[in-house]
N, CA and C atoms of all chains as a GROMACS GRO file, in nm:
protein
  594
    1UNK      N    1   0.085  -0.119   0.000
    1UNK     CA    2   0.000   0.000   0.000
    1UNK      C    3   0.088   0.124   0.000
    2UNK      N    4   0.035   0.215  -0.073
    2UNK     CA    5   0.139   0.357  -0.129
    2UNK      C    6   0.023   0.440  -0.127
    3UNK      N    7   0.106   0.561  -0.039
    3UNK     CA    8   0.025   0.680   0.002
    3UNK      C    9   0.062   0.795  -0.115
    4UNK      N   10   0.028   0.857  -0.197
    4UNK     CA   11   0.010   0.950  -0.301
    4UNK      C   12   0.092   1.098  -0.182
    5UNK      N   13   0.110   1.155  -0.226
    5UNK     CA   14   0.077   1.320  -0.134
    5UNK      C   15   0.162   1.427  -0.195
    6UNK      N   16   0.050   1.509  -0.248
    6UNK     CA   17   0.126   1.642  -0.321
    6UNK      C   18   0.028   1.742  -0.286
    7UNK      N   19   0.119   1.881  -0.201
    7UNK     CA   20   0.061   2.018  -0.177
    7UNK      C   21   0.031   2.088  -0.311
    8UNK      N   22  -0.096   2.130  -0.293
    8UNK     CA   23  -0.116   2.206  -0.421
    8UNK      C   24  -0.165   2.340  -0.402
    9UNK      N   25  -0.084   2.401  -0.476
    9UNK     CA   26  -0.067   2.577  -0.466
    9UNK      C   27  -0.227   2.612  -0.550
   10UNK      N   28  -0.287   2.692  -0.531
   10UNK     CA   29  -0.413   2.725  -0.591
   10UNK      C   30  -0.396   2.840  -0.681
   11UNK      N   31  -0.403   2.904  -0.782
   11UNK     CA   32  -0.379   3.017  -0.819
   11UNK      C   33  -0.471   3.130  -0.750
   12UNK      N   34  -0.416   3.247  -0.671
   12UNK     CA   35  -0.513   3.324  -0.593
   12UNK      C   36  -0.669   3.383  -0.649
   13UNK      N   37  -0.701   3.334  -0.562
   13UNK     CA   38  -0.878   3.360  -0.591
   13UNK      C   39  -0.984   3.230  -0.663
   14UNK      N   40  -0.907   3.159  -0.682
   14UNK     CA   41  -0.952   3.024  -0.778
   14UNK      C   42  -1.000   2.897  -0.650
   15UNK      N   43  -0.976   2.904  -0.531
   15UNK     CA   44  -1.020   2.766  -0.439
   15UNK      C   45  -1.162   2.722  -0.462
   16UNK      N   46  -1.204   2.821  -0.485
   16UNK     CA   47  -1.379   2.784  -0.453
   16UNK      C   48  -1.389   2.680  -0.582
   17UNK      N   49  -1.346   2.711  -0.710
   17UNK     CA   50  -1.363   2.689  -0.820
   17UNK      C   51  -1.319   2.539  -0.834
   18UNK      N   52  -1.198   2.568  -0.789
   18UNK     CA   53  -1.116   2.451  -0.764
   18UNK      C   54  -1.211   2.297  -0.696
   19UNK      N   55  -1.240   2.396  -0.600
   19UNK     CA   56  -1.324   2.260  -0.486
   19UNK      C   57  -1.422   2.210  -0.602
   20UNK      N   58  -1.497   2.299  -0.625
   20UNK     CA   59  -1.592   2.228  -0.736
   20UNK      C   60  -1.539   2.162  -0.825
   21UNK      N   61  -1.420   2.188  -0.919
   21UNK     CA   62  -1.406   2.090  -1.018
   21UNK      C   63  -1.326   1.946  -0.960
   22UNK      N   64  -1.260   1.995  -0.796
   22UNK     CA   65  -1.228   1.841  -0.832
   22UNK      C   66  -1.317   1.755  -0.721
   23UNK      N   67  -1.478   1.821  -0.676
   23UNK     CA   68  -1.587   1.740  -0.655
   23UNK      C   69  -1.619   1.622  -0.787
   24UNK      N   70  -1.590   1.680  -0.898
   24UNK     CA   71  -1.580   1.579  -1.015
   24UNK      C   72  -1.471   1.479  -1.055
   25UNK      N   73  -1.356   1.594  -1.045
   25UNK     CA   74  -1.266   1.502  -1.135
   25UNK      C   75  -1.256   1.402  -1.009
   26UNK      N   76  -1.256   1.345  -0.862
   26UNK     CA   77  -1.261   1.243  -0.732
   26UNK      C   78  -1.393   1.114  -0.804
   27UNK      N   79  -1.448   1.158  -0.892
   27UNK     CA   80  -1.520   1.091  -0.969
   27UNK      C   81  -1.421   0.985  -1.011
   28UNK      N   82  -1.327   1.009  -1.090
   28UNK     CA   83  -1.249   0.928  -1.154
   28UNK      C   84  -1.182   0.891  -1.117
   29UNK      N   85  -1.093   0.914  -1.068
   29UNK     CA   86  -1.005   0.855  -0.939
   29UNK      C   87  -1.088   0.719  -0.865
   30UNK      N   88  -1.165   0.765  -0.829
   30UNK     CA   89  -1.263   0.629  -0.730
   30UNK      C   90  -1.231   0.502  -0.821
   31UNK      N   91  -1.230   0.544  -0.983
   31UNK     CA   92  -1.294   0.407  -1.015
   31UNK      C   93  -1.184   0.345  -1.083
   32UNK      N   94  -1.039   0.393  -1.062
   32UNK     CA   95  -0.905   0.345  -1.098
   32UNK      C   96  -0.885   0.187  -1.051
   33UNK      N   97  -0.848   0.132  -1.080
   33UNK     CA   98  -0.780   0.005  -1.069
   33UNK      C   99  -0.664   0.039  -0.965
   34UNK      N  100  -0.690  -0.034  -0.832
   34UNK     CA  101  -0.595  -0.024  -0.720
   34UNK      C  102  -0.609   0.056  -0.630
   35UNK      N  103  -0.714   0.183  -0.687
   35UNK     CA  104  -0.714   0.278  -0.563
   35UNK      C  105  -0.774   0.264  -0.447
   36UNK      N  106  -0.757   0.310  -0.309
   36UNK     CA  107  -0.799   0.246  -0.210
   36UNK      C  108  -0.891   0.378  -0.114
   37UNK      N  109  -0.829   0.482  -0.145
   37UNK     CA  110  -0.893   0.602  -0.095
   37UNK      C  111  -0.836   0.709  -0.087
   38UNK      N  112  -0.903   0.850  -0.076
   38UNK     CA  113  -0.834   0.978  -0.108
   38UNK      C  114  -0.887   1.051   0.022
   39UNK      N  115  -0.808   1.177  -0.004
   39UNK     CA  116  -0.840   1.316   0.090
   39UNK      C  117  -0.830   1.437   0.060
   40UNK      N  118  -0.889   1.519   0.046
   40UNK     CA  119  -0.853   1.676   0.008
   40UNK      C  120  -0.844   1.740   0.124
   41UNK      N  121  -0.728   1.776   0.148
   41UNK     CA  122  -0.758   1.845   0.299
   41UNK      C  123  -0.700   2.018   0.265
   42UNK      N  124  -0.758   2.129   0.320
   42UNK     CA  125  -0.718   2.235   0.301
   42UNK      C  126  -0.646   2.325   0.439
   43UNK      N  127  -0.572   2.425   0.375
   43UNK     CA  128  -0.433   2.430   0.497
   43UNK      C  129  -0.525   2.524   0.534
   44UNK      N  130  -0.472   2.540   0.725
   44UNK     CA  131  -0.529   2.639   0.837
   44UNK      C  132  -0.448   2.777   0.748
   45UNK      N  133  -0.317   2.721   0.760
   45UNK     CA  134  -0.248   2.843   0.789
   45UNK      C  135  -0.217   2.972   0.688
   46UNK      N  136  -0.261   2.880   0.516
   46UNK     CA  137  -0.176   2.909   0.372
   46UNK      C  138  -0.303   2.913   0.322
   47UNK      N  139  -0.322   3.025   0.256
   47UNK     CA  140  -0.488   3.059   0.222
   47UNK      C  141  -0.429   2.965   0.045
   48UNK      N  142  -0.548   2.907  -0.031
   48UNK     CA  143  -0.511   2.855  -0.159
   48UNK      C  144  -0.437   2.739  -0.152
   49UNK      N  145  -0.389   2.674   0.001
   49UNK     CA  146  -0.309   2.561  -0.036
   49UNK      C  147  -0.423   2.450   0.046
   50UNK      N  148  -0.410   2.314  -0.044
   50UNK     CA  149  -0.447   2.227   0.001
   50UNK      C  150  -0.311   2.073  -0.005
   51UNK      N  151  -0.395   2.007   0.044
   51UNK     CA  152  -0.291   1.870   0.053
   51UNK      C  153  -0.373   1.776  -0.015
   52UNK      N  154  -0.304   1.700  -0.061
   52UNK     CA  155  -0.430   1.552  -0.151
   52UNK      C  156  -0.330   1.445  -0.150
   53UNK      N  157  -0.408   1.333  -0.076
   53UNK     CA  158  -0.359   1.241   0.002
   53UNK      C  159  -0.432   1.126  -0.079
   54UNK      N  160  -0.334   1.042  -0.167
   54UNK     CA  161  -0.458   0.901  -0.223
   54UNK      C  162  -0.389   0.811  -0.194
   55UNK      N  163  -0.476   0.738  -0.145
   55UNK     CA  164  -0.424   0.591  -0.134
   55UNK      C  165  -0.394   0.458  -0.258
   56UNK      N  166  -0.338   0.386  -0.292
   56UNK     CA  167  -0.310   0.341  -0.358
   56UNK      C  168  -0.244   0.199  -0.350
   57UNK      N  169  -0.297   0.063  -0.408
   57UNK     CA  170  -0.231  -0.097  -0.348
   57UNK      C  171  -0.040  -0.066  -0.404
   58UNK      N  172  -0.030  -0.033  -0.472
   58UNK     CA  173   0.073  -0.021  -0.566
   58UNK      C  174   0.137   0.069  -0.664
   59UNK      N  175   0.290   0.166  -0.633
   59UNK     CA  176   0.300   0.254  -0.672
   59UNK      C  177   0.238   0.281  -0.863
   60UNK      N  178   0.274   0.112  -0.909
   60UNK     CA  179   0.219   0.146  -1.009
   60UNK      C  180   0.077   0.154  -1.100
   61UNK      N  181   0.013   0.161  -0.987
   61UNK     CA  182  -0.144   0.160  -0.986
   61UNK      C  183  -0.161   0.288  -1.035
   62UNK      N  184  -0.089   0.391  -0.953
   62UNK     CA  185  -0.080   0.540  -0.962
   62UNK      C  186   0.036   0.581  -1.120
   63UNK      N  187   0.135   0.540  -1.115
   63UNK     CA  188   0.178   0.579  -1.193
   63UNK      C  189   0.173   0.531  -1.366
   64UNK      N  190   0.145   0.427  -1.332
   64UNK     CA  191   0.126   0.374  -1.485
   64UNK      C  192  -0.020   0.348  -1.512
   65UNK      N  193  -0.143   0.250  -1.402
   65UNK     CA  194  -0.255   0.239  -1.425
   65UNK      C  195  -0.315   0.366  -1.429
   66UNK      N  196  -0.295   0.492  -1.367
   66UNK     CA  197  -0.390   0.644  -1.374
   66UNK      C  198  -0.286   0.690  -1.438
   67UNK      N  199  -0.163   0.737  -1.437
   67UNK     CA  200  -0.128   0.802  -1.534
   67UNK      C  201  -0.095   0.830  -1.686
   68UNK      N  202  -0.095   0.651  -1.697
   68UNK     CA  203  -0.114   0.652  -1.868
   68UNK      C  204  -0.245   0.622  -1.907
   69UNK      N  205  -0.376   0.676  -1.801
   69UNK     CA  206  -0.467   0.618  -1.875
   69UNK      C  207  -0.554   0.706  -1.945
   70UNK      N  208  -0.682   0.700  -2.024
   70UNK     CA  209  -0.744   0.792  -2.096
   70UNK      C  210  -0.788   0.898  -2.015
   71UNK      N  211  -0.858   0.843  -1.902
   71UNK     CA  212  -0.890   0.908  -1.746
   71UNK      C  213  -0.836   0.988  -1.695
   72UNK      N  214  -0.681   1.022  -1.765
   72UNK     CA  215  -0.584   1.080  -1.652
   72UNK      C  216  -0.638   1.235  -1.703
   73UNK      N  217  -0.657   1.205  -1.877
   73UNK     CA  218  -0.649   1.318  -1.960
   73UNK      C  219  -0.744   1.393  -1.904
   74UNK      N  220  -0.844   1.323  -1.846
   74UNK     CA  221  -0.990   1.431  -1.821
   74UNK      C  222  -0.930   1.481  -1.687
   75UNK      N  223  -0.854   1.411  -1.609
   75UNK     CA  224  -0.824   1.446  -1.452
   75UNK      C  225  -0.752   1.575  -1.485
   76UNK      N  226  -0.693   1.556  -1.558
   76UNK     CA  227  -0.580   1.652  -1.608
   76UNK      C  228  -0.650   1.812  -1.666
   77UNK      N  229  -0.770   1.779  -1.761
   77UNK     CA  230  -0.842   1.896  -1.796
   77UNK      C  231  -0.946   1.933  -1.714
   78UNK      N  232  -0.956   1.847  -1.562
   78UNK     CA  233  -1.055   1.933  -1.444
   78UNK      C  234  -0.942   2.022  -1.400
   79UNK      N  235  -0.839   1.976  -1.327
   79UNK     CA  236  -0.758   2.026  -1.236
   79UNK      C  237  -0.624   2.100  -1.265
   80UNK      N  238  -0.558   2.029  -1.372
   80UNK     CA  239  -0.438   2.108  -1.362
   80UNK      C  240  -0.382   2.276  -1.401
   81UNK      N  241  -0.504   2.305  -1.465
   81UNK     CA  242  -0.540   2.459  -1.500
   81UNK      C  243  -0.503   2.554  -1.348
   82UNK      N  244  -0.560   2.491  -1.255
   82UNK     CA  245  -0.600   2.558  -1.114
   82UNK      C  246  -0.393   2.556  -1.011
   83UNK      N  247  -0.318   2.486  -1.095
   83UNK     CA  248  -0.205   2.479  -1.002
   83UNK      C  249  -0.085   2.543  -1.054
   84UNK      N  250  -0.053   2.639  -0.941
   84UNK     CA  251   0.077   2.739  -0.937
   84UNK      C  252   0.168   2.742  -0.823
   85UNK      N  253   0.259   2.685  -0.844
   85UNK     CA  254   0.370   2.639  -0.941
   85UNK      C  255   0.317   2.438  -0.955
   86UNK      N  256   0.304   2.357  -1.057
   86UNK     CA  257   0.269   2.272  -1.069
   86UNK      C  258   0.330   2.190  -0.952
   87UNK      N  259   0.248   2.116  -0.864
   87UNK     CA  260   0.236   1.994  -0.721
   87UNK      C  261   0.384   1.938  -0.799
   88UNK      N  262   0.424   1.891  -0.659
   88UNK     CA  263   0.575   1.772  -0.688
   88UNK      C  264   0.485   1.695  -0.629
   89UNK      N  265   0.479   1.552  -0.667
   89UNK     CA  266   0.405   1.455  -0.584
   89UNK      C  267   0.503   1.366  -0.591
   90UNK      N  268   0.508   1.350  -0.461
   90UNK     CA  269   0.608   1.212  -0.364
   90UNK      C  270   0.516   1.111  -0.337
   91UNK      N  271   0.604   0.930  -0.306
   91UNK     CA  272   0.487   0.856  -0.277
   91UNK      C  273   0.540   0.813  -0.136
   92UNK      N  274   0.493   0.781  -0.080
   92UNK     CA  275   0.518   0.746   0.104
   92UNK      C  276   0.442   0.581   0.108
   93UNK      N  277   0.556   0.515   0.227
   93UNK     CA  278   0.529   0.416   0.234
   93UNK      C  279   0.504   0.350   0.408
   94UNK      N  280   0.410   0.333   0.458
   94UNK     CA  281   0.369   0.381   0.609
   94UNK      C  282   0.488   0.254   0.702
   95UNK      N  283   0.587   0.312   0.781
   95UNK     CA  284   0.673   0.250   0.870
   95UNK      C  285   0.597   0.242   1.029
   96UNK      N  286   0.493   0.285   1.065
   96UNK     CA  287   0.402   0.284   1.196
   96UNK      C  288   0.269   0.349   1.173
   97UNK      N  289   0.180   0.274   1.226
   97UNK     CA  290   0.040   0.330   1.188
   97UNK      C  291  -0.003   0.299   1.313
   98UNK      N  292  -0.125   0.394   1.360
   98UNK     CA  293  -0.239   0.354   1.467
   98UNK      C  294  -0.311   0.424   1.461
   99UNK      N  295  -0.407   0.324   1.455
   99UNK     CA  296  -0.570   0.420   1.430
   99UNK      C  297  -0.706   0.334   1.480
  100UNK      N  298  -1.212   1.808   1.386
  100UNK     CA  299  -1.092   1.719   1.343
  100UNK      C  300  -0.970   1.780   1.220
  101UNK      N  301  -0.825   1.748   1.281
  101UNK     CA  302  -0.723   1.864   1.237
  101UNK      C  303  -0.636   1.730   1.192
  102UNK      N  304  -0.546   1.792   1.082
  102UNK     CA  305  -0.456   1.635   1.061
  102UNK      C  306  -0.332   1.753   1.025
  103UNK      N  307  -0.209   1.742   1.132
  103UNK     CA  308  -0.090   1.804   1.113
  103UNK      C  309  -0.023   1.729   1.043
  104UNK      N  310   0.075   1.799   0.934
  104UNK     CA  311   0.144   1.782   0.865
  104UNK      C  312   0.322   1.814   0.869
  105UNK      N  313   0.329   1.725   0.832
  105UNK     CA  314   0.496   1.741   0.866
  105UNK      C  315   0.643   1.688   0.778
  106UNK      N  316   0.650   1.725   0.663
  106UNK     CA  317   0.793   1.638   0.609
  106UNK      C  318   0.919   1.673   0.668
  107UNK      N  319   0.951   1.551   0.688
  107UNK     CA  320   1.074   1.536   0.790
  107UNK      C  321   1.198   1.483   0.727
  108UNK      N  322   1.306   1.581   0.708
  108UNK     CA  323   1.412   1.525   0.638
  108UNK      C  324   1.492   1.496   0.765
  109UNK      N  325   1.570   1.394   0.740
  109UNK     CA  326   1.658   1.372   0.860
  109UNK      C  327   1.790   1.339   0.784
  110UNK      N  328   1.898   1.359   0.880
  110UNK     CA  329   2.040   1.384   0.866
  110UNK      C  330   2.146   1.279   0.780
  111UNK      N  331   2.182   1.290   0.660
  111UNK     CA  332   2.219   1.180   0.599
  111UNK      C  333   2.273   1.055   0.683
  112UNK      N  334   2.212   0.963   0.630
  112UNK     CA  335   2.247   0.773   0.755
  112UNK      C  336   2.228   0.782   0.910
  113UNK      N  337   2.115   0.884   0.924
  113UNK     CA  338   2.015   0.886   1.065
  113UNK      C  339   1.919   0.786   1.060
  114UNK      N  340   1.873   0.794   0.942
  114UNK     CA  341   1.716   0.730   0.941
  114UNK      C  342   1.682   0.597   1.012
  115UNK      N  343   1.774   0.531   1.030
  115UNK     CA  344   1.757   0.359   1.096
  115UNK      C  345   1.768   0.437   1.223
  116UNK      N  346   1.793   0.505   1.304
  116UNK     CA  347   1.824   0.573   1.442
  116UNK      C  348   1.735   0.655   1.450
  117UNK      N  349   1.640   0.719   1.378
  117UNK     CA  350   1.557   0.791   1.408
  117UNK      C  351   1.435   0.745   1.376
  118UNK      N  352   1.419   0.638   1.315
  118UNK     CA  353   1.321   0.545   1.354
  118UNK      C  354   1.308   0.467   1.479
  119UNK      N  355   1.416   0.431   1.539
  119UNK     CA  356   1.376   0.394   1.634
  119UNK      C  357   1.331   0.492   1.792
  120UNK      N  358   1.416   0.584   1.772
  120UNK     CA  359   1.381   0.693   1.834
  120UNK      C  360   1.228   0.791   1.839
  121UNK      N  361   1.159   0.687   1.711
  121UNK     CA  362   1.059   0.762   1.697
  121UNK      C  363   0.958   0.677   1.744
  122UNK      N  364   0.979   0.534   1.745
  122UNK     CA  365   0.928   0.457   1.782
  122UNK      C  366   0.917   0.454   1.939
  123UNK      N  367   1.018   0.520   2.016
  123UNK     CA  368   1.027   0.551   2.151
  123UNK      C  369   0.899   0.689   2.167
  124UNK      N  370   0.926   0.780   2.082
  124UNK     CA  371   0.838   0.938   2.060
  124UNK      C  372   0.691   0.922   2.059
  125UNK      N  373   0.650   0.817   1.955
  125UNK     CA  374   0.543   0.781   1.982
  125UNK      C  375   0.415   0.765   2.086
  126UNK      N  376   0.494   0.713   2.167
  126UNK     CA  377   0.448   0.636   2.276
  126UNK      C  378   0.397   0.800   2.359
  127UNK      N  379   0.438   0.884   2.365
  127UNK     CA  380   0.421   1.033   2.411
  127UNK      C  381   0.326   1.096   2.382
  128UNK      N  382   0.328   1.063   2.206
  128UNK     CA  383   0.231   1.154   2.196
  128UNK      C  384   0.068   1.090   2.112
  129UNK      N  385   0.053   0.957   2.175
  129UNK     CA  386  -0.076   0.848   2.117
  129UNK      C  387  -0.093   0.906   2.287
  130UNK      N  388  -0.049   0.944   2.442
  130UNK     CA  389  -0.123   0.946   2.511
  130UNK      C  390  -0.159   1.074   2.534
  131UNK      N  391  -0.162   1.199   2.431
  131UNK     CA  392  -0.206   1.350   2.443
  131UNK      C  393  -0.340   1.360   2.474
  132UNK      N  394  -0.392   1.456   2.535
  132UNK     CA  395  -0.565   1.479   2.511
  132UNK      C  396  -0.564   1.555   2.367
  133UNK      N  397  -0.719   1.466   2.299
  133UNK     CA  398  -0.690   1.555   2.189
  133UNK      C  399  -0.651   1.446   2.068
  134UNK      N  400  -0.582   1.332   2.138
  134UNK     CA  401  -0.468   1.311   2.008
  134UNK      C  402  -0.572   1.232   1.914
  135UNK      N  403  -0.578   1.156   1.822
  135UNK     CA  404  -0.649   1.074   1.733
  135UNK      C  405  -0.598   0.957   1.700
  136UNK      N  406  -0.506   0.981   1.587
  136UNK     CA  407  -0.439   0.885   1.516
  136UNK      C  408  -0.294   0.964   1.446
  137UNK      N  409  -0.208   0.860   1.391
  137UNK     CA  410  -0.072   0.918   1.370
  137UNK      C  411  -0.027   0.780   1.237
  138UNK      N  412   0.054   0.849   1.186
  138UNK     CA  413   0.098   0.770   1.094
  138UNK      C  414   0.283   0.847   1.038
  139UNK      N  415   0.353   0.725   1.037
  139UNK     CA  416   0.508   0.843   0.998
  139UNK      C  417   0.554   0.700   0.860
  140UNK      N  418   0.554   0.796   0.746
  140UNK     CA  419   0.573   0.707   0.608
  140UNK      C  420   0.695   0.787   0.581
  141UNK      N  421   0.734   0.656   0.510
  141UNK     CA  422   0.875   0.684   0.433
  141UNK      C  423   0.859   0.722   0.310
  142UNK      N  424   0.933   0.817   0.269
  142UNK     CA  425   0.956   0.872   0.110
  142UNK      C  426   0.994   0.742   0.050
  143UNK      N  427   0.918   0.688  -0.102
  143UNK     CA  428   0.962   0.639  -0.183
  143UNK      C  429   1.115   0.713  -0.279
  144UNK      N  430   1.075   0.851  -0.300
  144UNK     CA  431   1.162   0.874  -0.439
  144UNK      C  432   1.288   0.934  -0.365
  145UNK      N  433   1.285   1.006  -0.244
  145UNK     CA  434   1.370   1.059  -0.151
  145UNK      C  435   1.446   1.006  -0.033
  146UNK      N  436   1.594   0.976  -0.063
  146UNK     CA  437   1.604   0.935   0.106
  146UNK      C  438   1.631   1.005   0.210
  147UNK      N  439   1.597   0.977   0.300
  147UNK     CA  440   1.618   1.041   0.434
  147UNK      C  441   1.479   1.145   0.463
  148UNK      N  442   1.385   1.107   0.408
  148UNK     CA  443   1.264   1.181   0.414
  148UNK      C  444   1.114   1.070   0.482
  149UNK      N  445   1.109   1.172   0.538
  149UNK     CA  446   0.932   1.129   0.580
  149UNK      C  447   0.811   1.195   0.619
  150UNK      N  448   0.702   1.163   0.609
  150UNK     CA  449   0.589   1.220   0.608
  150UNK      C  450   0.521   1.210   0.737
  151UNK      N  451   0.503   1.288   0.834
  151UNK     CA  452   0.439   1.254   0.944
  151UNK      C  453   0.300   1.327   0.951
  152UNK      N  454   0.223   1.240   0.956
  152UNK     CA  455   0.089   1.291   0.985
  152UNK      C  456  -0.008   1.260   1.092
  153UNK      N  457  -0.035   1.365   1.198
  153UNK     CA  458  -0.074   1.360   1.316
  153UNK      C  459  -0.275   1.406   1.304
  154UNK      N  460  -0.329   1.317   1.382
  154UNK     CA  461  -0.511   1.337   1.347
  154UNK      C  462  -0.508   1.412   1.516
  155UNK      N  463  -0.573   1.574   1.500
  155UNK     CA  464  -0.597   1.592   1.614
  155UNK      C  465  -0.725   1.629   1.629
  156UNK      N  466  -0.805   1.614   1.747
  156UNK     CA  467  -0.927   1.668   1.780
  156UNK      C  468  -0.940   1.790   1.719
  157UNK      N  469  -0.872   1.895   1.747
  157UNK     CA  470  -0.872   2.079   1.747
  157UNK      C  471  -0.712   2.050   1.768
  158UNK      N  472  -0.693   2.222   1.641
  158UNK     CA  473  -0.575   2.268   1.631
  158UNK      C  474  -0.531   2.295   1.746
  159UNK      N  475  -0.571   2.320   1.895
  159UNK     CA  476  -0.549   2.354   2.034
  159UNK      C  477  -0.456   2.255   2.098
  160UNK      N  478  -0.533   2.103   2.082
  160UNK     CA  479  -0.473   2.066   2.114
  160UNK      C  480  -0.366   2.031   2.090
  161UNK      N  481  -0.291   2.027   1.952
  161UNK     CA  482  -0.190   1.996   1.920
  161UNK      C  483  -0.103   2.163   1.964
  162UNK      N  484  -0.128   2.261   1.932
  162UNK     CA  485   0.007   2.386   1.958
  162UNK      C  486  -0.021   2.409   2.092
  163UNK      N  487  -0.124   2.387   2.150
  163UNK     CA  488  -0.117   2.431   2.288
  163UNK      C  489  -0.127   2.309   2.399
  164UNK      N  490  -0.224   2.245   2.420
  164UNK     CA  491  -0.205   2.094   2.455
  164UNK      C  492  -0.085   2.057   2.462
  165UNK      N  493  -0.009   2.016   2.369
  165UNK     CA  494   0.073   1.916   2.335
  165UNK      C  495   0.249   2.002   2.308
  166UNK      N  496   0.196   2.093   2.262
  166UNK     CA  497   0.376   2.197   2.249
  166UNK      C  498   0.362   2.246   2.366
  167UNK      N  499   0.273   2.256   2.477
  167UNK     CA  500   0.332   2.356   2.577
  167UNK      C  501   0.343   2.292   2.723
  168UNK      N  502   0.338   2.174   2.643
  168UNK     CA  503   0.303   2.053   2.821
  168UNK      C  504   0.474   1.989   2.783
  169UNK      N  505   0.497   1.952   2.931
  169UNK     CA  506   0.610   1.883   2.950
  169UNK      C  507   0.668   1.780   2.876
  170UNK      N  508   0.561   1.713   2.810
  170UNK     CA  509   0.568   1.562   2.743
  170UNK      C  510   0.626   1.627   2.609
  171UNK      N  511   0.588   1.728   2.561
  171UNK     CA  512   0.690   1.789   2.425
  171UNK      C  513   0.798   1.820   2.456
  172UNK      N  514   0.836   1.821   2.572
  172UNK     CA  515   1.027   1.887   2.600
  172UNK      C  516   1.093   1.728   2.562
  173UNK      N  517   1.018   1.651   2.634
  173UNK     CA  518   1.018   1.465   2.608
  173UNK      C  519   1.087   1.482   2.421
  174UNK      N  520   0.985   1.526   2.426
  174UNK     CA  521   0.935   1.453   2.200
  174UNK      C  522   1.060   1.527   2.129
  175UNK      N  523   1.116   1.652   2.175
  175UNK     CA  524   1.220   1.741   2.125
  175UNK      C  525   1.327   1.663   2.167
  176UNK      N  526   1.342   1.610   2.266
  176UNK     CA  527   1.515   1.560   2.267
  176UNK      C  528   1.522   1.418   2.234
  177UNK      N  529   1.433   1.335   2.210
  177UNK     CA  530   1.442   1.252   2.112
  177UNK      C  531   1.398   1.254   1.981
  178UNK      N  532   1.384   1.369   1.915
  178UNK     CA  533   1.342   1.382   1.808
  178UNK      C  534   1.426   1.483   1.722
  179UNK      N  535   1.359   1.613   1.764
  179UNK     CA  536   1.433   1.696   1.685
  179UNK      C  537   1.611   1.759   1.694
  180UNK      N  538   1.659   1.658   1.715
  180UNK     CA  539   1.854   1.666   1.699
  180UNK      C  540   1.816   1.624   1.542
  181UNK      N  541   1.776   1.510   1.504
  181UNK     CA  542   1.755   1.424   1.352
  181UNK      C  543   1.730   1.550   1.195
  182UNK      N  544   1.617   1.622   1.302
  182UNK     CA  545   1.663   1.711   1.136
  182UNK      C  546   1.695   1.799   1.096
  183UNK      N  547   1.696   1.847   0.939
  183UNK     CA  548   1.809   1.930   0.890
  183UNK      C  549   1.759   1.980   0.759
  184UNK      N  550   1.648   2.028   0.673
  184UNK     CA  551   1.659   2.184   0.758
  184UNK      C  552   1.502   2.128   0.897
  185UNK      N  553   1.482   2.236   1.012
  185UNK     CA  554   1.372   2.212   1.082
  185UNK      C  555   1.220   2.187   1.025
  186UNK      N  556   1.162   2.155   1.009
  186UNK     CA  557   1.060   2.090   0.939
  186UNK      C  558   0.946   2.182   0.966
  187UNK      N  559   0.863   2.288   0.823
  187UNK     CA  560   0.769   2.350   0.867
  187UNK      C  561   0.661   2.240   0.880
  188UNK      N  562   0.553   2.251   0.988
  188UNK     CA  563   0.440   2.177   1.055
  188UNK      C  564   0.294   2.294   0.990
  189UNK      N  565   0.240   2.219   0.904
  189UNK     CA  566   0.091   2.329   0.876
  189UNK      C  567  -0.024   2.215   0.913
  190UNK      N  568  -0.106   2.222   0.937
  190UNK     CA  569  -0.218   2.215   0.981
  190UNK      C  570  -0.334   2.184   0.880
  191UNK      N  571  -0.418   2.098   0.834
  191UNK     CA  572  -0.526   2.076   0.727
  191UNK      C  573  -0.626   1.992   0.762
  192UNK      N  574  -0.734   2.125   0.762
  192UNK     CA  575  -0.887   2.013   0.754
  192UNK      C  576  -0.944   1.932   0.647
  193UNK      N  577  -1.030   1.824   0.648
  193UNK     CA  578  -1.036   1.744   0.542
  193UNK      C  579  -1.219   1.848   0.486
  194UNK      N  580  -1.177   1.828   0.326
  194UNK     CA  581  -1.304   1.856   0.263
  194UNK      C  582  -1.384   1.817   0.175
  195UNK      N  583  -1.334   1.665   0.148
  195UNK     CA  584  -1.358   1.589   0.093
  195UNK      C  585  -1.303   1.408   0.128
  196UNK      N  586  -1.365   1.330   0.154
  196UNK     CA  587  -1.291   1.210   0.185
  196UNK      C  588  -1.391   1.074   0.151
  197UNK      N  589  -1.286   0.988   0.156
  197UNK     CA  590  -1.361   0.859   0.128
  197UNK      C  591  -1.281   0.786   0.210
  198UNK      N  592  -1.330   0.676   0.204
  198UNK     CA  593  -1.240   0.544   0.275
  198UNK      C  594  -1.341   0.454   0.343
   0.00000   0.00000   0.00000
C-alpha cells in the first residue's frame, strides 16, 4: 500500500472553483484500478493551499494504471489549470500506523 | 478534526536511528488529550525523508495541549537533533474524503 501526497498551490482567488471541479474530477479517481482512498484536505495556515492524500495498493497503480490512462487526460483537464507552481508529488510508504 | 502535517528530512544515515527513536516518541504523543491517530511514512523517491501525519481533535490541542506541556520537551530531545533543515508543521482540515 502507497500513500500519493502532493501540496497544491491554488492560483489566488480560484479555491472555490477549484473545490468544485475536483468534486468531479474524485469521480475518476474512485474508479481506478488499485485505488484504495483519497483526501482533500485544506491548509489552516496558507490561504489557496491544500494537501491531496490518495491511497493506492501499488506505486504502479498510480503511476502507470492512472497516469497513462485515458482518465488521466480528463483528470488533467478538471484540475491542472487551477495549479501554481505545478504539485511535486512524492509517494510514502507507512513505517508505523495507529488508528 | 485537524490532521498536522509534517515532512521530515533527517540527517544523511540517521534514518535507521531515528526510527527507532521515533518509535520511543510515539508512545508520548498516542497518550495527548486531543490526540487521534498518527501515521510516519517513508519517502519512496527521496532518502532520508518522511511524512508525518498527526489526526488531532482541534488545532489547540496539538500547539497548545501538546507543544506547551512537558511531554513535548520529552518529544524534542528525542526527536528533533535528527533534522536538517527544521521541518515547517501546517495544519489541514479534510473537505472531501472517502475510505
Amino acid at each position: 500500500m502507497i500513500l500519493e501526497k502532493a501540496v497544491l498551490n491554488i492560483k489566488p482567488g480560484q479555491s472555490e472553483v477549484f473545490e468544485l471541479a475536483f468534486g468531479e474530477a474524485q469521480k475518476i479517481i474512485v474508479a481506478m484500478k488499485g485505488y484504495i482512498n483519497h483526501d482533500l484536505l485544506k491548509c489552516v495556515e496558507k490561504s489557496d493551499t491544500y494537501l491531496l492524500l490518495v491511497q493506492w495498493e501499488t506505486i504502479e497503480d498510480h503511476e502507470i494504471g492512472f497516469r497513462e490512462s485515458q482518465q488521466y487526460q480528463e483528470w488533467k483537464k478538471l484540475l491542472h489549470h487551477f495549479y501554481e507552481p505545478f504539485p511535486i508529488v512524492l509517494h510514502y510508504t507507512s513505517i508505523v500506523a495507529t488508528s
